[in-house]
N, C-alpha and C positions, 0 to 999 in steps of 0.2 A: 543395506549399505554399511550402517555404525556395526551390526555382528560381522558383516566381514571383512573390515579391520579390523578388530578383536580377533576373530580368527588367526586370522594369518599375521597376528602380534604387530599391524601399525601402530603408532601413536595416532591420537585421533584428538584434539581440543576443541573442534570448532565445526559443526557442520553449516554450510551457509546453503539457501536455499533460492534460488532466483524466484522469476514472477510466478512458474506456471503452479507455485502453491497457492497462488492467489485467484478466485471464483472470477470468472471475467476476466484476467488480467486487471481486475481494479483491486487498489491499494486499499489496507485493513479490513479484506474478505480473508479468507479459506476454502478453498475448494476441496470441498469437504468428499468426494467422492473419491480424489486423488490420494487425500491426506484426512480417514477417518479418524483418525485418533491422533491428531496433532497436538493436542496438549499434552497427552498419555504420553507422545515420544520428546515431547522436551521438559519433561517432568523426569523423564526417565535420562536422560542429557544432564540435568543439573543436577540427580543423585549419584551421579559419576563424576561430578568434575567436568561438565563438557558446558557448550555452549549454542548458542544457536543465533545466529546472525538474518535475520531474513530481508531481503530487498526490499526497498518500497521505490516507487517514480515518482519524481518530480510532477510529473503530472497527474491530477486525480480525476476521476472519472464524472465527466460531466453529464452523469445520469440523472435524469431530473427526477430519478426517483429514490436517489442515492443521498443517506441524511447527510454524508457531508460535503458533498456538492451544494446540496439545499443550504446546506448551513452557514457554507464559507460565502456562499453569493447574497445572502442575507444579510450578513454581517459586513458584506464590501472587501471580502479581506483576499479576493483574487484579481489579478492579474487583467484591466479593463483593455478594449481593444481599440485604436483610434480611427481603424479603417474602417471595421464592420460594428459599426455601432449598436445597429437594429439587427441582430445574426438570432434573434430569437431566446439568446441565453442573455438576458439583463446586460446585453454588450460585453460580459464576458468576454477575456480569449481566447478562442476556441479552438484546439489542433486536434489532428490524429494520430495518435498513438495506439498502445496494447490494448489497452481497453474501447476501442472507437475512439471517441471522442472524449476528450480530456480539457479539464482547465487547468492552469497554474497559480500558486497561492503567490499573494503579493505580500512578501516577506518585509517590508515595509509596514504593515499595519501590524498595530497590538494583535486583531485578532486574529490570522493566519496562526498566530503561535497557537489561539485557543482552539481553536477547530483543528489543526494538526495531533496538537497533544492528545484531546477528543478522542482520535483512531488509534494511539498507541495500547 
């Protein structure tokens, strides 16, 4: 896509990339089969002057095998639910979204900032 705008002389600063560069639809993976060499191409972006912007969701993926799912719910720094208290996820809130099933980090505590910054 970035050679052909170079080709065909667009200007080009900024490629943004939605979810599906993401393993699962879950936030700070790579789906490495789609995008093998995603560092290589924004390494290659930023020796041009270009950038890369890539999505992330508000929700993160409540895989209980996912360190930051485990982390954030460890730490109390998501988002409790008052309906489904006993839902299986430490009362978590639990929706579905991209990835299945998803929590939300409760931007109220100090630690959502430490387990978000964590995945960056």
């Amino acid at each position: 896509m970035v050679a052909g705008y170079d080709n065909d002389g667009f200007p080009l600063d900024v490629v943004w990339l939605d979810i599906p560069y993401m393993d699962k639809f879950a936030d700070f993976s790579v789906d490495t089969k789609a995008f093998p060499n995603l560092k290589e191409f924004i390494t290659d972006l930023h020796d041009n002057s270009r950038y890369i912007v890539p999505i992330l969701d508000a929700g993160i993926s409540a895989d209980k095998s996912s360190k930051y799912y485990t982390e954030a719910s460890n730490k109390k720094a998501l988002i409790k639910s008052s309906i489904y208290p006993d839902n299986g996820y430490n009362g978590d809130l639990i929706s579905k979204v991209w990835p299945d099933r998803v929590a939300f980090m409760d931007w109220f505590t100090e630690d959502a900032y430490t387990v978000w910054s964590g995945g960056l």
